[in-house]
N, C-alpha and C positions, 0 to 999 in steps of 0.2 A: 298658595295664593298670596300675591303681593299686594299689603295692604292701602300703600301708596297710593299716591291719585295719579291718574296717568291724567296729563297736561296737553300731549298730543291728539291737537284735534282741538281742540278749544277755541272761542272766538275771544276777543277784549272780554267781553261782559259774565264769562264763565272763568276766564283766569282771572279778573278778579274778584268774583265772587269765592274762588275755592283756594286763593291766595289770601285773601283776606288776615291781615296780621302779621304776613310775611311780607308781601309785598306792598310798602306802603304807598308808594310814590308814583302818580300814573304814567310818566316818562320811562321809569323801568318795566311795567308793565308793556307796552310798546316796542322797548327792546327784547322782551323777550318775545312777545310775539313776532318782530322781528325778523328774528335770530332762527325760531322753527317755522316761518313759512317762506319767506325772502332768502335766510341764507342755508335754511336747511340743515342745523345743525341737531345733532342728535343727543350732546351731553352736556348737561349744566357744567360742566369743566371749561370747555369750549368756549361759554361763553363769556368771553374777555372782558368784554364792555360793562359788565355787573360785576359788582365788586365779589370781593373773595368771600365775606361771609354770608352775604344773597345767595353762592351760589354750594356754598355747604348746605344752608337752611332747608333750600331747594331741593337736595340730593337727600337731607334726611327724609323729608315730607313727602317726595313726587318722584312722580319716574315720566320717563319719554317713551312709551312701548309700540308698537305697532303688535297686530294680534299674532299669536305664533301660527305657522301653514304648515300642518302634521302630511298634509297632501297635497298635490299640486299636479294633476290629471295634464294630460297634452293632446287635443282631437287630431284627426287626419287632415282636418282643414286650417287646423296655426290655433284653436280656440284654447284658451285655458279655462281649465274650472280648479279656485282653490280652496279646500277647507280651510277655513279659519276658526282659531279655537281663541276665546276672548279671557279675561284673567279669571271668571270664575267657572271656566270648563265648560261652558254654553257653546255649538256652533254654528259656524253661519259658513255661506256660501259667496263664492262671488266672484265674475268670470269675466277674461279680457277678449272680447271679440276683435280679429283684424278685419282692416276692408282698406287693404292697398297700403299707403302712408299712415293712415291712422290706425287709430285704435278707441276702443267704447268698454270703458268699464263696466259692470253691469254691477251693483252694489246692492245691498240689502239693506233693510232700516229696522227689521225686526227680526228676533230667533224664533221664525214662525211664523201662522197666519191663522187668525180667527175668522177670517172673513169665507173658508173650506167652496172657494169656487171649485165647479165641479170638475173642471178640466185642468186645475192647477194640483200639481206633486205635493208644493209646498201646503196647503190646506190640509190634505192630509192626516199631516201630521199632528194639527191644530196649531191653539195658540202659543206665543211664547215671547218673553218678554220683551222690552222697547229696547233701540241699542243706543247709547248714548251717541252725542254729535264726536264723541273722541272715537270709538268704534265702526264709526258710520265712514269719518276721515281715513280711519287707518286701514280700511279695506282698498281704497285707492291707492295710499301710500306704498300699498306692501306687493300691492299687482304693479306699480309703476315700479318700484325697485326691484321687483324680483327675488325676493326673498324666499329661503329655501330652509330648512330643520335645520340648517347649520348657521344661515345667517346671524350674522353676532348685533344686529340692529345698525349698522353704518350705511348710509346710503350705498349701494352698488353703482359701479364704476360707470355699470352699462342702461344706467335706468333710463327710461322711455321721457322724451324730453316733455313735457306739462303742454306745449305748442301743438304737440299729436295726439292727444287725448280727447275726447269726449265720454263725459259721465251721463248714466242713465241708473232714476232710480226706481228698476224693473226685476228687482229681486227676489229675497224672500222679503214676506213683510207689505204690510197698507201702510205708504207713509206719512197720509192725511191722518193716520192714527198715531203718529208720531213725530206730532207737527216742530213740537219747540227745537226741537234735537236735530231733526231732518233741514228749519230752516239754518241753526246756528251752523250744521254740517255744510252746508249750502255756501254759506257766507265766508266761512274758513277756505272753499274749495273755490271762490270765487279769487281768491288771492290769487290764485295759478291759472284759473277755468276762467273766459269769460261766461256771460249767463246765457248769450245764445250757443254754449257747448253744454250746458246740461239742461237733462230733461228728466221731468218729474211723472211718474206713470200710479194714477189712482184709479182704483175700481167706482170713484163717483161718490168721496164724501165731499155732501153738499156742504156740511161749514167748514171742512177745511180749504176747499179751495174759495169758500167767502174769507177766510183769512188770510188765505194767499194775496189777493186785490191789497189789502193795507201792506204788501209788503212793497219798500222801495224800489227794491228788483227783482225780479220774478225769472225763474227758468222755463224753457218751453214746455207743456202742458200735453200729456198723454192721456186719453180716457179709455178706459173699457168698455165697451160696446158690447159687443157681442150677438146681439140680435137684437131685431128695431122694436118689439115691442114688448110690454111688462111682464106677460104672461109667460114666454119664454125666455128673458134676463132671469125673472124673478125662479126661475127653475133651476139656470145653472150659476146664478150670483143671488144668493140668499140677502144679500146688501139692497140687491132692489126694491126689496120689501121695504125698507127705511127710508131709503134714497130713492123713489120711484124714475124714470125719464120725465116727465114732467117739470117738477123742481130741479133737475139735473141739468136739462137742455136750458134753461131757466138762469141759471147762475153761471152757465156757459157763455149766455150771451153777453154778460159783464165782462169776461177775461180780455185782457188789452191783447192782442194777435196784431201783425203788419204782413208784409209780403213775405218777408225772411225768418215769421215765425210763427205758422198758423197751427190751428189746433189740430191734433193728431189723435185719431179715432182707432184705436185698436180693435181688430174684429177677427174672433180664431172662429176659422171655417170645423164644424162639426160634420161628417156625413151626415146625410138624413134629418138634419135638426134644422139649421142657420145658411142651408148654402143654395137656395136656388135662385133664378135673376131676380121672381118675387123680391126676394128678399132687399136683393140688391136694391133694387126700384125704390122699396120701404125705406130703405135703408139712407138714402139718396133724397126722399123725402123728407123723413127726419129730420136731417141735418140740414137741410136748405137754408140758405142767409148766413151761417155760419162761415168765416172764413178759417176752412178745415180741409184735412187731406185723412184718406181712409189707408190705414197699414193695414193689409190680410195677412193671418196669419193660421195656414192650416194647422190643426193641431198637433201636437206632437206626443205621440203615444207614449204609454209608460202602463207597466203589470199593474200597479194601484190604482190607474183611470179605469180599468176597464176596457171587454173588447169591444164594448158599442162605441169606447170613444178612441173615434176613426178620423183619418183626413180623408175627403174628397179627393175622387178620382183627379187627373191635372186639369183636365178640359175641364171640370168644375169650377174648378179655378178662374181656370184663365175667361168662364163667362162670367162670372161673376164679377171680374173685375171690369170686362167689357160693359157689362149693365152699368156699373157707377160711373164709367168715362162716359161713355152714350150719355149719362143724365147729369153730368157736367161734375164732377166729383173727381178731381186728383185721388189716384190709389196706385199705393204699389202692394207688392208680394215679398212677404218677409218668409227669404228661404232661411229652412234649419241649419245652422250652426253647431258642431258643439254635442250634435245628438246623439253620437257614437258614447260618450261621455255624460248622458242624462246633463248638460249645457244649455241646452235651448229652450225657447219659453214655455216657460208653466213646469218646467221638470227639475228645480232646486230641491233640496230635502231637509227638513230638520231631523238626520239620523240619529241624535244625540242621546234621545227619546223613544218610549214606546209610542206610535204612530196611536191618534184615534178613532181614525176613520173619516168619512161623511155622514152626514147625517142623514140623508137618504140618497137612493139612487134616481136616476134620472131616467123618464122615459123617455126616449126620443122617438118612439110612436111610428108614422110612415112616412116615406121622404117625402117633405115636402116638394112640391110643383114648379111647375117654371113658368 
């Protein structure tokens, strides 16, 4: 383990708090930050513009690492999923979706998840700890360069140009529980990202997105939904319990939204639990006066979830999505990605780890009606 401080991924206010004493002067501070996000350079040697013994001092004390990719999976449909193993042998997950010219990072904020929603892989496993904003950055860094076991840490020739990217952080990990690091990640990633290209995806903690509002700029805004009302969230999102809909829809209505950046309601279709028009109706009720669009998302199986948890026949589907247009509610259908690959939502892992379960199982009882 390298004891150094990895510098990549930092914003001004964390380089120079952990430069402190080395770097006195806030003009050099600027170039270096500079230097690793404007000119992209990878080794205090490089950087010219700071003098020789800044950049010894530098070299003793810090490093520039991006995390190392022991694995790097390839779907049938272009998806990558890579393990990343970070300096103290913790890993994380973290996958490049195509859709035509672009591309959609999908990034983690935590090695883990304490939050054990019932239809998520990553819960599972439980919790695990916060990633810093350098770990959070260099998950981007290392899917946009392409780096491979052999990579020696230089940019690659053929890296995906920053203009085609969009980041999303729909990983492993709650990243309302991992606010300071997630915002500083945010801020570093804004140097290359505008803020309507990333989007922040919370299972619905209430102060963290009241601390989102004081921030100056804000990413677009993903909630978990799942089903309209407490009694069945609070079943397969044990967080409802804290966070009820109420106080949720509540601090929702504060979030600044425009035309080109409304709220986005995540809803993974369960058989028999969360999918019939009922629901949709409810569902559409809810959220009324919000300017908001509905992503459905059938669920996508995996040996840990269990066989009860199913997706919905297609025509399930595709009514269900008919019931929220009927009742005036933008909705699409988020096809799987990636699933050949355990890729797609809800199926990331903390393998690093003995798994610990759920904490109970879920009845999902008789299909609900229509």
């Amino acid at each position: 383990m390298d004891e150094r401080i990895n510098l990549l991924g930092c914003g001004l206010p964390s380089l120079a708090r952990l430069t402190e004493g080395v770097i006195g002067q806030p003009f050099r501070l600027r170039q270096l930050h500079h230097a690793l996000y404007q000119r992209g350079v990878r080794r205090f040697a490089e950087m010219t513009d700071l003098p020789l013994a800044l950049r010894s001092d530098l070299e003793a004390g810090y490093r520039l690492d991006l995390p190392a990719m022991p694995r790097l999976q390839r779907s049938h449909d272009g998806t990558r999923k890579a393990l990343l193993r970070l300096n103290d042998g913790r890993e994380v997950e973290a996958v490049d979706i195509p859709d035509e010219e672009r591309r959609t990072f999908c990034l983690s904020s935590q090695a883990g998840c304490a939050l054990a929603c019932r239809f998520c892989v990553t819960g599972y496993w439980g919790a695990g700890r916060d990633l810093s904003a350098a770990e959070i950055v260099g998950q981007a860094f290392a899917l946009r360069e392409g780096i491979t076991p052999e990579h020696d840490g230089s940019p690659a020739d053929a890296a995906i140009p920053w203009e085609r990217i969009n980041i999303v952080l729909m990983g492993m990990g709650e990243p309302l529980l991992n606010i300071e690091a997630v915002h500083e990640a945010l801020e570093v990633l804004s140097t290359q990202i505008g803020w309507r290209r990333m989007t922040l995806s919370t299972a619905g903690v209430v102060p963290g997105i009241e601390r989102m509002l004081e921030w100056e700029e804000r990413p677009n805004l993903a909630v978990s939904l799942h089903a309209p009302d407490d009694e069945r969230r609070s079943q397969i999102m044990p967080i409802n319990r804290r966070y009820p809909l109420g106080p949720l829809l509540e601090v929702l209505r504060s979030y600044p939204t425009s035309r080109r950046s409304a709220l986005t309601f995540e809803y993974t279709l369960i058989r028999g639990f969360n999918d019939s028009t009922a629901d949709a109706r409810e569902t559409a009720r809810l959220i009324r006066g919000l300017r908001a669009k509905v992503n459905l998302i059938p669920i996508n199986p995996d040996p840990v979830l269990g066989a009860e948890m199913r997706p919905p026949d297609w025509q399930v589907v595709k009514a269900f999505q008919a019931a929220l247009v009927q009742a005036g509610v933008s909705c699409s259908i988020r096809r799987p990605k990636g699933d050949d690959i355990a890729a797609a939502c809800g199926q990331l892992r903390a393998a690093d780890r003995a798994a610990r379960g759920f904490p109970q199982p879920v009845s999902l009882g008789a299909p609900t009606g229509a």
